[in-house]
N, C-alpha and C positions, 0 to 999 in steps of 0.2 A: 401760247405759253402762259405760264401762273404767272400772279400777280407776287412781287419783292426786288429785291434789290439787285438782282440779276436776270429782272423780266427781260426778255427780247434777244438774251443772248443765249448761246449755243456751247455747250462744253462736252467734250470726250473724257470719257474716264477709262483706261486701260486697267483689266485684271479687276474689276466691277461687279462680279457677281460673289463675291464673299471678302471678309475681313475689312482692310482700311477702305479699300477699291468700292466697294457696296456701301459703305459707310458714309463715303465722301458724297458719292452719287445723291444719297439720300438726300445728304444735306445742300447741294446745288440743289436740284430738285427743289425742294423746301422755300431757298431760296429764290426760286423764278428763273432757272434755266431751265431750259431744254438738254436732256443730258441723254449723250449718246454710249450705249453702254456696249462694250468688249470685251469681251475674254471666248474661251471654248467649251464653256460649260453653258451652254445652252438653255438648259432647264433652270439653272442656275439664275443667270439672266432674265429669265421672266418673273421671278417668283422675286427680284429686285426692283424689276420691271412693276410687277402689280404691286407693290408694297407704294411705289412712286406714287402709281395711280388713286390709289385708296385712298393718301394723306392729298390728294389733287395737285398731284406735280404732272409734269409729261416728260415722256423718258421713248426711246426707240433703243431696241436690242441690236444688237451688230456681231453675230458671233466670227470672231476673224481670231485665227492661230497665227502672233506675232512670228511663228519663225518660216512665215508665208509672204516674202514682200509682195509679192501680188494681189496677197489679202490685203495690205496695208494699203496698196497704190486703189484698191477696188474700193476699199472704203471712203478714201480719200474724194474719189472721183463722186459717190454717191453723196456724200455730205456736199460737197459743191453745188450738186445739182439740184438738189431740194433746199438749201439753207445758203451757201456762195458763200458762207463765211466759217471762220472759226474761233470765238472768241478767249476757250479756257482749253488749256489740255494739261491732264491730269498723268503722270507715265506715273502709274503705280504696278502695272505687272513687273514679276521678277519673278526666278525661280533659285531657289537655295540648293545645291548640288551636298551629297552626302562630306558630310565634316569628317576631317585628317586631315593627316600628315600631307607637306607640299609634294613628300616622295610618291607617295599613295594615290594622289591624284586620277581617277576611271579618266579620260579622255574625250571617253563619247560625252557622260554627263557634264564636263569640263565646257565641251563643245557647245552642246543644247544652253550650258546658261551663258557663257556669251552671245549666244545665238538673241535670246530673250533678253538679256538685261542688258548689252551694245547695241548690237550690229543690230536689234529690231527697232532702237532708240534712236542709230541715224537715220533710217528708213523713215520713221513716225516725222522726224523733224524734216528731211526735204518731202515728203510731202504734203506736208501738213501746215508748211510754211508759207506758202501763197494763200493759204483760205485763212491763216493766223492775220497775214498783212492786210486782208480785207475791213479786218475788224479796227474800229479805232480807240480798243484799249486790250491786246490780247497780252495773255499770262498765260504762262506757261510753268508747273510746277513736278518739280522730277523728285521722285521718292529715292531716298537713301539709306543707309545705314552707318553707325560708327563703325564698322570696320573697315568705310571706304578710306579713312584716315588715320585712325587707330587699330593697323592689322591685330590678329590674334592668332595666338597656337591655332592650329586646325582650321583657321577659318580661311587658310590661301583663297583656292579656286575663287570664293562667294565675294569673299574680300578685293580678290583683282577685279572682279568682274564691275564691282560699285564703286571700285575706284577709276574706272576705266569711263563709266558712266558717268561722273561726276566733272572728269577732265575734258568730255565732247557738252555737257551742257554749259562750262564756264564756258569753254571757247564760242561756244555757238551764245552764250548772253554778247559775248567781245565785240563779235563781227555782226551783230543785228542792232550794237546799242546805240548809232545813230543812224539808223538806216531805215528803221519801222518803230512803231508804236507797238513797240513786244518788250515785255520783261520776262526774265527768266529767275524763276526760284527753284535752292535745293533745299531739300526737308526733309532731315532726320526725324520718323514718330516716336523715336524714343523704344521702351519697353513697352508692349501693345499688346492686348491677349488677340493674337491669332494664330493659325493653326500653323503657319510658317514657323512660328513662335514655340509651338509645342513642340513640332519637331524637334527644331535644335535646342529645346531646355527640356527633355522629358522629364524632369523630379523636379521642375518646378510650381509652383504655386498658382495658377493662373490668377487666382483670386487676389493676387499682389497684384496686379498688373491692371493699368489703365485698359477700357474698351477702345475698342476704333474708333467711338463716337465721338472718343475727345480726341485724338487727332484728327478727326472731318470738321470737327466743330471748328480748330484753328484753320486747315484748311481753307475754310471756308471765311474767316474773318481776314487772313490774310490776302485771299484772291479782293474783297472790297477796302485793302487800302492800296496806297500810293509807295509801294516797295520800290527799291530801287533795282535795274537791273541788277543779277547776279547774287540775288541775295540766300544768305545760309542762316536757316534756324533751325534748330532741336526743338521737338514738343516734348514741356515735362509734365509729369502727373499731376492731374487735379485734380 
């Protein structure tokens, strides 16, 4: 592994092959992990992959489809076996279902993103949580949004879904917070230029909007302090 401040240690980034997910990656990386990268775009992955390499980080691709727990349980068991631990996980996939009305609602789309933004977030957490307790300082940081809090017109579906997400990571910081050396963070990026982002503001501006980099950049300053379990912050623009 590269030499920095997270030399030796091993992190997972889910949804890593573009926007915040790619971003972050870099910046562990950068930092001296070992960062294990996920998503289903494959090609996608490598070409974050070799960017890793160039700047002299190391990075291993994992293409695993979150709404496959058997990919999740396969991945889990590979990382065991080469590495026995897991020091950083990053739950940055999500998928944003088409914005309306609560009446309007498609179902199937309804379905796929609690698939991806839950029910693939308890799977990640059990298990992924015996290779977390291996480590004797594991963090664990789950990507949000303000509508998990602050619903909006049109944004039900995407809205329950980050709020649904948000209530399985507080409970699961509750029941780990004297049990193991894990803390658990939720992290709003804020307004972010990514392509999740262009979908749901077509006439905006990108050029207003912070890159990824500055939320991997906090990201990544936040995983080297001393947070306390359960902790919530917004990234604002800088």
């Amino acid at each position: 592994m590269s030499e920095g401040p997270f030399s030796d240690e091993v992190a997972l980034v889910t949804g890593a092959s573009r926007g915040i997910g790619a971003a972050t990656a870099l910046a562990l990386a950068a930092a001296g992990a070992h960062v294990v990268l996920t998503g289903r775009d494959t090609r996608a992955l490598e070409e974050v992959e070799e960017k890793i390499h160039e700047a002299g980080g190391t990075a291993t691709i994992a293409p695993v489809d979150l709404a496959e727990p058997d990919g999740i349980a396969r991945l889990a068991t590979a990382i065991l076996q080469r590495w026995d631990k897991l020091d950083i996980l990053v739950i940055n996939a999500a998928l944003l279902p088409q914005l309306g009305p609560v009446t309007d609602i498609d179902p199937g789309a309804f379905n796929k993103a609690l698939t991806i933004n839950v029910l693939a977030t308890q799977v990640l957490l059990a298990n992924f949580t015996p290779l977390l307790k291996k480590s004797g300082n594991a963090r664990v940081i789950g990507m949000t949004s303000s509508v998990a809090t602050a619903p909006r017109a049109f944004w039900g579906a995407y809205a329950a879904t980050k709020a649904a997400f948000e209530v399985l990571l507080d409970c699961y910081a509750q029941e780990t917070k004297n049990i193991a050396k894990l803390r658990i963070a939720i992290v709003n990026p804020g307004a972010t230029r990514t392509a999740m982002r262009a979908r749901a503001y077509p006439g905006e501006d990108p050029a207003t909007l912070k890159g990824p980099e500055v939320s991997a950049a906090r990201m990544v300053a936040l995983l080297g302090e001393q947070f306390a379990s359960g902790h919530r912050e917004t990234v604002n623009q800088t």
